[in-house]
N, C-alpha and C positions, 0 to 999 in steps of 0.2 A: 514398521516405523510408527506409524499411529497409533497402534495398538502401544508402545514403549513410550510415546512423546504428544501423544495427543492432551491428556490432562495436564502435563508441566508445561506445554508454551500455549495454553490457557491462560495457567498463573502467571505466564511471565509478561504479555500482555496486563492482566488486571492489575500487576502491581505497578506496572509502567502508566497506566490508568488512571489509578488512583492518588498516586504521586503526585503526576501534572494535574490533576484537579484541584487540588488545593490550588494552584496560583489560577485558577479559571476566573476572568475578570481582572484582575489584578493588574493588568499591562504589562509584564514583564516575559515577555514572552521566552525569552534567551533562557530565564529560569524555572518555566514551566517546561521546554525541553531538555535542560541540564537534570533535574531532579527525575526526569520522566527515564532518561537514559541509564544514571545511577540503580534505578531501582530494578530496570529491565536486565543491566549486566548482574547484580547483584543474585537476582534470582536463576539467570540462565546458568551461573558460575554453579548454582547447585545440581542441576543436572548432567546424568549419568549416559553424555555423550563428552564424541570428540567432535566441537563445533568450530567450523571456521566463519567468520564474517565477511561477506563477498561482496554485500552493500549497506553501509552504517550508516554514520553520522557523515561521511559525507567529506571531498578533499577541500570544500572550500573552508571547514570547519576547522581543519586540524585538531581533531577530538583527540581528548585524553582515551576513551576508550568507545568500545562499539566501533571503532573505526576499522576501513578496509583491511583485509587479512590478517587479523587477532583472533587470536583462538580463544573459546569459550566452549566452559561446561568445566564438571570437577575436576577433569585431568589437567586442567590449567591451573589447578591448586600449585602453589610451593609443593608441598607435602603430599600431592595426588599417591603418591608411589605407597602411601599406607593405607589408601581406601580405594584404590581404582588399578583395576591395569589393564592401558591403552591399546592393548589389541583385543580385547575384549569388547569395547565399547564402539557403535557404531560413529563412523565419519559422516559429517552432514555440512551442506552450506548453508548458511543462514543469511537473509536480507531484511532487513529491520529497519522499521520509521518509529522513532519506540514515542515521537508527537507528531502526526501528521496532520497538520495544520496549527502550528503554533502559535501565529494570529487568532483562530480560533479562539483558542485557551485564551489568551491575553485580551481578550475583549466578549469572553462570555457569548460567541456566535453558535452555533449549531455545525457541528456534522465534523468535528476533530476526534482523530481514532489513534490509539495505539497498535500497530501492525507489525507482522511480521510471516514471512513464510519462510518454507526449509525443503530440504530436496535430498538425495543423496551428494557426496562428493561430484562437483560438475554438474548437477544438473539444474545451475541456478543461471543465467547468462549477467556477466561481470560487467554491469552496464558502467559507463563511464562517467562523472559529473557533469553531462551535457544534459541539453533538452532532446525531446523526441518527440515528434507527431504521434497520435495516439487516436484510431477508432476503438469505440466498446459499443458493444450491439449484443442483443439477447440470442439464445440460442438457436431460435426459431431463423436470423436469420446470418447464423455462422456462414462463413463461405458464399455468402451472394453480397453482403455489399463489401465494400474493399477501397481502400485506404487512398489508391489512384486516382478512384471518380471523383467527381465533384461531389458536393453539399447534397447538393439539387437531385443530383442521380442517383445518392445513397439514400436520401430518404424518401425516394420515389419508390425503390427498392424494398425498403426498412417498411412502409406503409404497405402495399401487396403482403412482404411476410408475415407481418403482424393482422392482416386483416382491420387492417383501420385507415382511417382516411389522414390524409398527410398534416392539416389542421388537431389531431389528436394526439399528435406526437410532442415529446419536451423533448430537446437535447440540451444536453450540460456542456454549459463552454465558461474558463476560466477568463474572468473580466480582467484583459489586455488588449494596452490597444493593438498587440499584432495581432486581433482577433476581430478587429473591426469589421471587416473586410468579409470574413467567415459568416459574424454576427447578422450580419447585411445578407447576404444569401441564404441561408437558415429562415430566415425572416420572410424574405420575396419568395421564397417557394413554400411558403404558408404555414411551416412550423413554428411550435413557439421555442423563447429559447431561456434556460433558468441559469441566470449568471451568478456565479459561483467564484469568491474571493482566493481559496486555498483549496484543498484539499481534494486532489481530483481520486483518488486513490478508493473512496467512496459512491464518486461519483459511477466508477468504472464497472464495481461491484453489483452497483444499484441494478446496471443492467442486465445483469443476469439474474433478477427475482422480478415474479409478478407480483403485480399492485402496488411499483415504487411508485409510478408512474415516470418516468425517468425510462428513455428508448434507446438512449444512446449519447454519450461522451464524445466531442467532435473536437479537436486542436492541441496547442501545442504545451506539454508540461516539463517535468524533470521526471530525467530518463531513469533514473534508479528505482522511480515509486511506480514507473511502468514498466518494472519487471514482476513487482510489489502485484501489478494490479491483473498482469497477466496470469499468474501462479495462479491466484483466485480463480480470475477467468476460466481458464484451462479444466480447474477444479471441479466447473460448474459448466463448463460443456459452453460454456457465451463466446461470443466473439469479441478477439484482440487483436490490434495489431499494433505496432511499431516502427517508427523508424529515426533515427538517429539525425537530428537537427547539430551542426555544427560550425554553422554560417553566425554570428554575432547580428549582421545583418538584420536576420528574420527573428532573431530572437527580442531585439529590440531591449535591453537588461544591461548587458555589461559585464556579466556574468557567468563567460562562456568561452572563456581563454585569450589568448591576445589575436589570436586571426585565423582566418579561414584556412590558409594554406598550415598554420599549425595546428589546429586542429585535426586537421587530415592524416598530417605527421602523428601528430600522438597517437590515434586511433589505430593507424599504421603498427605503433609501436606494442598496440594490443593482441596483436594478429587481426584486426580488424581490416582487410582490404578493400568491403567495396562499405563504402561510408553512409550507399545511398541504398541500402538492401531493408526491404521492405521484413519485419520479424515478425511471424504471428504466435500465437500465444504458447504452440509446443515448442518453439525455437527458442523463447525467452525462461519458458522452466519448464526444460528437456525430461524431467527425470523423471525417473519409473513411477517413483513416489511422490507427490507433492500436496504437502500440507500448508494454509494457511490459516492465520488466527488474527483476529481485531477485537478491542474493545473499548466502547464508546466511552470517548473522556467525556465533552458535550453531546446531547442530545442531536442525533442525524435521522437520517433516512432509514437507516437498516437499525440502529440498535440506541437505547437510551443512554446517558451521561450518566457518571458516577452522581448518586445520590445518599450525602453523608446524612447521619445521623447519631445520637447520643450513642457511642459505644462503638461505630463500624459503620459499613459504607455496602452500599449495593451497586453491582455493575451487571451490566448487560454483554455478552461476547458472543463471538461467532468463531466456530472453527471450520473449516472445508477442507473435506480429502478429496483424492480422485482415487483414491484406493477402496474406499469404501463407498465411496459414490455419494457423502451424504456432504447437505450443510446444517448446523446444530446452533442452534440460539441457547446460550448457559445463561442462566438469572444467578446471580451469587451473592452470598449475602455473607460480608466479610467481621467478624468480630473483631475488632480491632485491641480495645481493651480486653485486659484480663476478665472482669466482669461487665459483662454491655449492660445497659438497663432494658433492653429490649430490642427484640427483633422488629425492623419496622415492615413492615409490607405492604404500604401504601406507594 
């Protein structure tokens, strides 16, 4: 599968990239992710799978497309039946943020990405438009700290694996106030802590590379970008874990269905029965295969922002297999016009 899809959901990423960066600054954020989505289906439609979409745009959107269980790639042409035939082509889930961090964009901030990973059919987990609690911790210390413990006990933990002292650590916590509470403890047990508007989906990543300086991701986001961020995970051997917030309550938003006992119902309605199951990062992207790819709209942590210039545009992206065991930084340098006047490389 990487070998077939590795350089197309590249492209499909860059042009979802490049798209929402034109409106970067601009405040509009609704239309830095509409144009970013367009340009992501547009390109996926050209590739030589059968793709389903398992996590889009999202039920609160009600999106025209990219949304839950649509099909994408050519066999979703009208006319597929004269360039494609569907048993031929491999079956893939697909989970897509095609602006993760849309705020970002609409105010010119740092560390907005275009995302997406794929798996075999089934091996994506069908997260639901709720929130979920979310550890990310580097490789080193997969499997010792865990989701249960306190603050205080994970980076007691996190500091021994890393071989550093608990004052040298950053953790990323999304600035809410149901994180006050979190932020307060992180703090009194001597770590510092890098508050982070949007985009935790970076954040999650960050911890599995040295020299982000970023140790770990601690609190509560949206559960669809932490299937997003576990694929990665997984990809790169870091620690994830999950768990499915469905209480309104702790979520403090508004944004999370009408009540706690329905919530449970619907979940219910997923095959979802115990609501309160902890998911680590092979549970959320099960599959044999799992590839993930990003590319920076603004300027982050891992990879630079689209950088236009007379003729074309330069992006920065990242793809990770676990098939192949690698993670790849592409520099690209997009001609846009028929004739550029130059290639910039600065």
């Amino acid at each position: 599968m990487e070998n077939t899809l590795g350089l197309e959901i590249i492209e499909v990423v860059e042009q979802a990239a490049i798209a929402s960066a034109r409106w970067m600054g601009k405040g509009e954020k609704n239309t830095a992710d509409q144009v970013a989505v367009e340009a992501m289906r547009e390109r996926m439609n050209k590739i030589y799978m059968r793709g389903r979409i398992v996590i889009g745009e999202g039920e609160r959107d009600d999106a025209p497309m990219l949304y839950i269980g649509e099909e994408v790639g050519i066999c979703s042409q009208p006319d597929a039946k004269n360039f494609c035939n569907p048993d031929e082509l491999i079956e893939i889930d697909i989970a897509v943020d095609p602006c993760e961090g849309t705020n970002l964009v609409a105010y010119g901030q740092p560390g907005s990405m275009a995302v997406l990973a794929i798996s075999q059919k089934g091996g994506l987990f069908a997260a639901p438009d709720f929130y979920m609690k979310k550890l990310a911790a580097p490789p080193a210390a997969k499997g010792k700290v865990d989701i249960d413990k306190s603050a205080t006990e994970n980076l007691k933990i996190l500091a021994e694996c890393l071989d550093r002292a608990i004052d040298e650590l950053v953790v990323v916590v999304m600035k809410r106030e149901r994180h006050n509470d979190l932020i307060k403890e992180i703090r009194d047990a001597g770590a510092r802590v890098q508050l982070i508007s949007d985009g935790d989906v970076g954040a999650a990543i960050s911890c599995g590379f040295a020299g982000t300086n970023i140790h770990a991701l601690m609190g509560i986001g949206a559960a669809p970008e932490g299937v997003i961020s576990a694929a990665a995970m997984r990809a790169l051997g870091g620690h994830f874990q999950g768990q499915l917030i469905y209480d309104p309550a702790i979520v403090k938003t508004g944004l999370i269905g009408e009540s706690k006992e329905a919530n449970i119902d619907r979940l219910k309605s997923m095959n979802i029965n115990d609501p309160d199951k902890v998911y680590d990062a092979h549970e959320l992207a099960s599959g044999e295969t799992v590839l993930f790819a990003a590319c920076g709209i603004t300027t982050g942590n891992l990879m630079q922002g689209v950088r236009f210039f007379h003729g074309g545009a330069r992006t920065q992206s990242l793809v990770i297999s676990n098939q192949s065991r690698t993670a790849r930084f592409v520099d690209t340098i997009h001609m846009l016009d028929k004739q550029p006047k130059e290639l910039q490389l600065h």
